[in-house]
N, C-alpha and C positions, 0 to 999 in steps of 0.2 A: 327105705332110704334110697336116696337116688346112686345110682351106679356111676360110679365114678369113671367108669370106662366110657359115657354117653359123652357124645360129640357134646362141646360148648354152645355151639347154635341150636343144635337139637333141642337141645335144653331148654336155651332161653326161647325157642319157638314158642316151646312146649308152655311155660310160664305166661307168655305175653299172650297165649290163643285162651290160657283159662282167665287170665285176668280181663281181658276183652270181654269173654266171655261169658263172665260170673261176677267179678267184682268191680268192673269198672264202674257200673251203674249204682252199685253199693256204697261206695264209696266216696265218689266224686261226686260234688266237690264239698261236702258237707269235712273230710279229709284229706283236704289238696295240701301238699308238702309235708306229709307224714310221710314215715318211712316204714316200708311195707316189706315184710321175712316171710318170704311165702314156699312153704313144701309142696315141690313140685307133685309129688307122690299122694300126697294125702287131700291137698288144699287145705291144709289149716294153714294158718296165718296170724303173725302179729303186728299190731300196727301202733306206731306211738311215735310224739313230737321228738324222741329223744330217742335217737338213734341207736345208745347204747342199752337201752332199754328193753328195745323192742327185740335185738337180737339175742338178750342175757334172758328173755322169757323164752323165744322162740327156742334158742337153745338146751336152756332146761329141759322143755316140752321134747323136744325129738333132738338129742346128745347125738353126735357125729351126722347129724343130716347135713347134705348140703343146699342151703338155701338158696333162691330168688330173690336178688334184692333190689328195692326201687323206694321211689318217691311218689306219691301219688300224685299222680296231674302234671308230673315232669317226664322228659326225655331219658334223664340223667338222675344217678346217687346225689351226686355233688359236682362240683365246677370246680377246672382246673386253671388255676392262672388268676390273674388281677384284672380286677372291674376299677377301670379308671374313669372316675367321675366330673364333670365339665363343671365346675362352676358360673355361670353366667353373672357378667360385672354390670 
């Protein structure tokens, strides 16, 4: 289980260097906009369109780990704020 005393960037370094690393290529884009539960510790992972999905297995599988979590082929979890859209007349 990841140590909860580890720095928050540490962390996510740590995450984003195995994902580069190992699943990027995996993954994308045959899984782009799935949302990805990834222990940092182990590299297992779950991945599913449905968010709550993916972390109700992930959690099952390893109970108080603390997860990695992302989007495949995004920056971001999710978007905050309103997407205002132009209608053109």
């Amino acid at each position: 289980m990841a140590s909860v005393t580890m720095d928050r960037e540490a962390f996510a370094r740590r995450a984003e260097e195995y994902y580069d690393r190992v699943l990027r290529a995996k993954l994308e884009p045959e899984h782009k906009g799935e949302y990805l539960f990834l222990d940092v510790d182990s590299g297992d992972y779950e991945l599913d369109a449905d968010q709550l999905a993916a972390m109700r297995r992930a959690r099952a599988k390893h109970p108080g780990t603390i997860f990695y979590i992302m989007r495949v082929g995004y920056r971001a979890v999710d978007r905050i704020g309103l997407q205002v859209l132009r209608r053109e007349s």
